[in-house]
Structures are given as structure tokens and as C-alpha cells.
C-alpha positions, -999 to +999 in steps of 0.1 A: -102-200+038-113-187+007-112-214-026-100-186-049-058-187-048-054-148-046-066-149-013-046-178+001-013-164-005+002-134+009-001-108-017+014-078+003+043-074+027+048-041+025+029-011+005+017-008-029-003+020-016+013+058-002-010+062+027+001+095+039-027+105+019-050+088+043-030+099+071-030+138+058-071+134+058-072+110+092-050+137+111-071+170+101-106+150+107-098+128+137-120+099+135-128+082+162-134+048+143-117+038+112-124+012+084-098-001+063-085-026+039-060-039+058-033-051+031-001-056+044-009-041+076+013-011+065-019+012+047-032+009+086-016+015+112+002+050+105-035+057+107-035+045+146-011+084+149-041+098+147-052+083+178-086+068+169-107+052+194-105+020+172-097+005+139-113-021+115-094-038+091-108-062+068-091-081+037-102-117+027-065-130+029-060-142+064-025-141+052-029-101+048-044-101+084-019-124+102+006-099+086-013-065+101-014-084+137+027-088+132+027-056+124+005-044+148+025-066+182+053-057+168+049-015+167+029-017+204+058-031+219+090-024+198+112+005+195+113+015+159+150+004+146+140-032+165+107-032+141+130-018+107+152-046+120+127-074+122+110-066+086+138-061+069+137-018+061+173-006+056+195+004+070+188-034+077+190-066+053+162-089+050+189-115+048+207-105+083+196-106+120+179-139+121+185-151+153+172-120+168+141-122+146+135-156+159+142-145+195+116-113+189+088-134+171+092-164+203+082-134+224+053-117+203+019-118+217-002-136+184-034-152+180-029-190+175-037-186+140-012-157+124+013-175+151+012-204+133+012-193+100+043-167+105+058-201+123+052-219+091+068-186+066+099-183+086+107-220+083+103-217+048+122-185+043+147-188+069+139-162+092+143-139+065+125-103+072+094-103+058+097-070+036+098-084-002+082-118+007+049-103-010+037-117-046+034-083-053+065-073-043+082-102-058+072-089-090+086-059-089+120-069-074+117-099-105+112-069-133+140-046-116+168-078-119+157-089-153+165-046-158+192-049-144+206-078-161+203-061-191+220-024-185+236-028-149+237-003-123+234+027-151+204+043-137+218+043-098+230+079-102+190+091-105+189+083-068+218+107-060+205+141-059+192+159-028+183+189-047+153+193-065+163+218-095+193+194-101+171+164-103+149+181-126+170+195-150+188+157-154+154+144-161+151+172-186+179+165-206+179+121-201+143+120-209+152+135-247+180+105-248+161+075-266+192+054-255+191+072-215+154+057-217+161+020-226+157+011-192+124+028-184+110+020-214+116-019-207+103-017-172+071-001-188+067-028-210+061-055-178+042-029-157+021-022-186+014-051-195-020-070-186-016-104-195+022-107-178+004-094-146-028-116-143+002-149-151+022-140-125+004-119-096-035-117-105-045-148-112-072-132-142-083-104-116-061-079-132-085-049-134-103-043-162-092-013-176-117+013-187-094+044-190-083+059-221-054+046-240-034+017-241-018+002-208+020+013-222+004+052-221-010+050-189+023+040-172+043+063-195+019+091-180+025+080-144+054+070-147+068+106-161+046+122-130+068+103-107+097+116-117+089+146-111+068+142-079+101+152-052+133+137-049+136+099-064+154+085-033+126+095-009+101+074-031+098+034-024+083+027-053+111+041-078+134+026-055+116-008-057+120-003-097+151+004-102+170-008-078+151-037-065+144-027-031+147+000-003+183+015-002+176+049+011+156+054+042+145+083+035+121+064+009+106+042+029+068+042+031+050+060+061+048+030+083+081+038+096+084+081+098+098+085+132+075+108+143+043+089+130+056+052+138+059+072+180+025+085+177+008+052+169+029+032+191+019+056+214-019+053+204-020+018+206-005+018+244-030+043+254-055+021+239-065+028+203-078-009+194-070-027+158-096-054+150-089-077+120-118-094+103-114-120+079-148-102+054-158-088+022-160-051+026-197-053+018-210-078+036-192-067+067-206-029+062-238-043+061-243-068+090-219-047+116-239-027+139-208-005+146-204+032+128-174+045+115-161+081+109-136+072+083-136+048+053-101+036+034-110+015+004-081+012-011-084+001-049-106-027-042-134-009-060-116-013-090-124-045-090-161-043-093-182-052-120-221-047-129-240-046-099-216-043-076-201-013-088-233+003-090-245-002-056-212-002-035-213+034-023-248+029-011-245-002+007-213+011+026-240+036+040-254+006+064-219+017+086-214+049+082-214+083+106-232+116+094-203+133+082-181+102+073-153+103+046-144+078+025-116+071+001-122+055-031-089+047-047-092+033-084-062+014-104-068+016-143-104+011-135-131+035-123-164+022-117-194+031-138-230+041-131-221+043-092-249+058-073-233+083-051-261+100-035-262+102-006-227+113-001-210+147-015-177+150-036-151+167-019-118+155-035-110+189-052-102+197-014-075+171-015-057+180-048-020+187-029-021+157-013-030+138-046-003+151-059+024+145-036+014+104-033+040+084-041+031+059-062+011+080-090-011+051-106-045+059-087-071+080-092-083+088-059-119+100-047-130+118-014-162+115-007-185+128+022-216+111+038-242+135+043-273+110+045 
């Protein structure tokens, strides 16, 4: 395993990413072979729907790949309410159905190492579903009860509407109440800020930001595009917030749309293979002799600096089809001085998309390999 904490420790149990994005593209293109940052597993494998021939996921966290191969045994063999019931997404409790998580996870077919590992989690958590056991997600659920503490169950009654116009015009009126915006304005104050982040999820590999503006204006910004960006009970990241978790299913990330969960379960039984590699994206893009049609980076890029960032794009060539697409999603940072020839810019064909993700805090970049 890796010496560096962040990736011995699972960072990511469920999404801090709205891959439908990926999954709009994936579904119009039809790869045949996918690369991805596998994360929780959950950024993947609605990606499997569009019935690939295989898919790579990489991360540096076995942790984050143990999870994905859950994930993964899980959907090729479970009905969908049986895999909402074993992680935890409502209408079931993380805190119920142990027994029959125990049973389920006896019967899983693991490798010997995410086996033992999950084996080792479960003691510790009690057979607890696995949905907010995340450091990331832990944070979130930790800023939403410290809200909470403070004003209650206030800002419940945003979740309520199921009509559009309503919603908006509430928002119109609340967000000219300085009072009506305590709240938001608290929770803004920990998402914005740096130096809580790197103590208490980052470990100093917050990225550097190189935006313009402060950190408080960037999530003020995003933060007013999500509430307007649909309904606020369809969106797992408000919900996550404000209310400290998933209460409406309607919300709940892509992983788990009925119609997209069938179609990858369905994938993977007719035999769409997932591959999990413990690698740097780099180094694996240039030593693999495989090709791949699609790329998914998630924000990982925003973690480059100096060299790296410069070369990235072009190194990623080593692994790449003529005609390949790659993502490029950036959080607070987008590299500079990238050399990006090679490949042509096609995110302008991508705007509705863009603007229908749920989360609203990357900038995302399409690009196409063209040699």
C-alpha cells in the first residue's frame, strides 16, 4: 500500500461526483473499452449500461477498489432493492438489516483481498451499510449536524416541492431574507474553507486553487446554481447538506436509476468485464498495451502541479483510440500550460449536460483524440 494516508483510508463510499454526465456521453458514443477513476465504485459502473466490452478502473486506494468489486458482485448478482438494502440508500437505513447484510456479504464472490478488508470494516462498523462510511462523506454529514444543531429542521421544507415554478419563486423571495440564509451561509463557511478541508479530509492535498475569487465566492456561486439546477429533493448532494443524508429516492445518485442499474446488471451478465488496478493514471496509460475509446478522469487533474500538469494530456495518448473522448473534470483548480495537441476541444457540444450535473462545483472538459 501506498505510505501517503489519503490513500490508505477509504475516502469515498458513495459519489462526490454526478456521473450521468459520463453516462449521457458513454451511451451516445458506445465505447467498447472504458478508463476510469474508479472512486467509490459508484462513478463506474452506471457506465457498464452502456454495455462496453470492458472497463478499467484505476485509483491508488485499494480501499476505493475493494469498494468498486462490492459494488460490482453485488449489482451482477443482486436485484436492485437487495443492493439499496445492502448499502444503505433509502428507503433503507444504514443502521437496519444487518443480519441480512452479513448473510449477503458470506455469499459474495471477492478476491481474498477486498474480502478481507470489508471483513475487517463490518466488524468495526457493525454491519452497518456502507453508504456514509466515506471520509468524504463523513464530512459532509459532520457540517449538516453541526447546521442543524444550530437552526433545527428549518430548511426541511426546501425539499418539499415537486414543482419547479414553486421551488423557484421560494428561492426567490428566501434568498433576499439575510435571516432565511443563516443556514447556507454557515454551511458555506466549512465548504469554503481550505484549511478546515485539508485538517479533516485532505490531509494538505486540498487543491490549490487558481480560480478567481476567494473560496466563500466560489461556493456562493455554485452553490446558488444548485438551487436552481431542478428540484432540491432529486439532488444527493443538497440532500447530503441539509439534511445529512439521502431521504428522498428520487435524489439518489445514478448508481441506482432502475432503468440504468438493469442495463449494467444486465451488461455485466452478458459479459462486459470490470478490471480494478491498484495504479497512478499515468503510469498505467503508459505501460498498458491495451486502447481505450473512452477516458473518465474525474478531478484528479486538479491535483497536478508543474510538470505533470503540463504533460498529462499527452502522456494519456500512449492508451488511447483514434477518436477517443476524454473527460477532464477540474475542482477549484484548472491546470495550466497543458499541452493539448493532439486532441480537439469539444465540450461546447456538452453544455446541457454541464448544466444539469448535480453537484455544480466542476468545470468539466470534453476532449477528442484525433492523433
Amino acid at each position: 500500500m501506498s505510505k501517503d494516508v489519503f490513500f490508505n483510508t477509504l475516502n469515498y463510499s458513495m459519489a462526490n461526483e454526478d456521473s450521468t454526465f459520463e453516462w449521457s456521453i458513454c451511451q451516445a458514443l458506445r465505447p467498447r473499452r472504458i478508463l476510469a477513476i474508479c472512486g467509490s465504485g459508484a462513478r463506474v459502473l452506471p457506465l457498464a449500461g452502456t454495455a462496453p466490452e470492458k472497463i478499467t478502473a484505476l485509483d491508488l486506494a485499494e480501499q476505493q477498489l475493494a469498494l468498486g468489486e462490492l459494488r460490482s458482485a453485488l449489482m451482477r448478482r443482486e436485484p436492485l432493492e437487495s443492493y439499496k438494502k445492502f448499502l444503505g440508500y433509502p428507503p433503507f437505513a444504514t443502521s437496519l438489516h444487518r443480519a441480512e447484510r452479513a448473510a449477503l456479504f458470506a455469499d459474495l464472490k471477492l478476491s481474498a483481498p477486498a474480502r478481507a478488508y470489508f471483513q475487517d470494516h463490518f466488524r468495526k462498523n457493525g454491519w452497518q451499510g456502507l453508504l456514509y462510511d466515506g471520509r468524504w462523506e463523513k464530512t459532509f454529514t459532520g457540517i449538516s449536524k453541526k447546521v442543524r444543531l444550530l437552526v433545527g429542521s428549518r430548511y426541511d421544507e426546501i425539499f418539499e416541492f415537486k414543482n419547479f415554478a414553486e421551488q423557484k419563486a421560494y428561492f426567490d423571495l428566501k434568498l433576499q431574507d439575510r435571516t432565511w440564509k443563516f443556514a447556507p451561509g454557515a454551511t458555506l463557511m466549512l465548504v469554503g474553507n481550505a484549511t478546515f478541508f485539508n485538517a479533516v479530509l485532505y490531509g494538505g492535498r486540498f487543491p490549490r486553487k487558481n480560480l478567481p475569487g476567494s473560496h466563500f465566492r466560489f461556493y456562493v456561486d455554485r452553490f446558488s446554481r444548485l438551487l436552481y439546477n431542478g428540484l432540491t429533493r432529486e439532488n444527493f448532494f443538497l440532500q447530503i447538506m441539509f439534511l445529512g443524508g439521502l431521504r428522498y429516492p428520487e435524489g439518489c445518485p445514478i448508481e441506482v436509476t432502475p432503468e440504468i442499474y438493469k442495463a449494467s446488471q444486465a451488461a455485466l451478465q452478458a459479459g462486459t468485464e470490470i478490471e480494478f488496478v491498484a495504479k497512478d493514471l499515468l503510469t498505467f496509460s503508459e505501460e498498458t498495451r491495451e486502447k481505450y475509446d473512452f477516458v473518465s478522469l474525474s478531478n484528479v487533474p486538479s491535483y497536478f502541479s508543474g510538470d505533470m500538469e503540463r504533460t498529462f494530456m499527452s502522456r494519456l495518448k500512449a492508451c488511447l483510440n483514434p477518436g477517443a473522448v476524454v473527460v477532464v473534470r477540474c475542482y477549484l483548480r484548472i491546470p495550466e500550460g497543458t499541452d493539448l495537441s493532439g486532441y480537439v476541444d469539444i465540450t461546447s457540444s456538452y453544455q446541457e449536460p454541464a448544466l444539469a450535473e448535480k453537484m455544480q462545483v466542476y468545470n468539466i472538459m470534453v476532449y477528442r483524440f484525433v492523433g
